[in-house]
Each structure stands twice: as C-alpha cells, then as structure tokens.
C-alpha positions, 0 to 999 in steps of 0.5 A: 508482459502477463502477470506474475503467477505463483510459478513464476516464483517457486519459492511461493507455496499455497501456504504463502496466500495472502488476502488482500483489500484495496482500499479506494484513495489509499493503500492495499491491506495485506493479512500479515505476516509479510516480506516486501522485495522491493526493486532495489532488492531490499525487503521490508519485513512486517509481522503485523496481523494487517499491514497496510502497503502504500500506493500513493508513495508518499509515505516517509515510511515507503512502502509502508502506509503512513497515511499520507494520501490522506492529505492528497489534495483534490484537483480542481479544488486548490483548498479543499481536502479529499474527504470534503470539509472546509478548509482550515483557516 
C-alpha cells in the first residue's frame, strides 16, 4: 500500500500542516493544536502548543505520551534502565 497523501484526505488543506519531531526512544511531537482519528473511529483531541503522540503504546493515556517508554527496559540487561545508570536497589 504507498503512503497517504493530503489527496487522499480532502478534508486536509495546507492550512492543516503540522511540524513534526520524532524524538528517539520516545514519542512524535506534534505543533498543536491536533485531532487524532484513531482505528476505532474515536478522536482524541488536543489543543496543546506541542502535543506529544506516544509510539511505544504503553501509555495509560493512549495515544497520548505519558512517558512510560521512559521505564523501557534494555534487552539484554534485565536491571538496568534505558538511559544508563545503576539500578535501584
């Protein structure tokens, strides 16, 4: 399947542009205002300046980011957090 284009959704315009950052280990931030159609047909709706877009889908507030791929494990190293660090304890 190619990717979407905006002619693929007329109800985009160039007036809907966004800038977006993917942000390594973490979420796609999005200049804000947004609405997020989601496969269920629910929208999530943020009127933000950035909102942060999770792509772990570990957030509770799905698909939100709430951080939560900040406690992300690395494999390989059962006790140590992304990030380095000692483990508590």
């Amino acid at each position: 399947m190619p990717p979407a284009s905006a002619a693929d959704y007329p109800e985009w315009n160039s007036s809907d542009a966004r800038c977006v950052r993917r942000i390594p280990g973490g979420p796609v931030l999005v200049r804000g205002p947004v609405k997020i159609s989601l496969p269920d047909g629910s929208v999530v709706a943020s009127d933000r300046f950035v909102v942060a877009v999770c792509m772990c889908r570990r957030s509770r507030i799905y698909p939100l980011c709430d951080t939560s791929h900040r406690s992300r494990r690395c494999p390989g190293a059962a006790s140590a957090p992304i990030g380095g660090g000692s483990p508590p304890g």
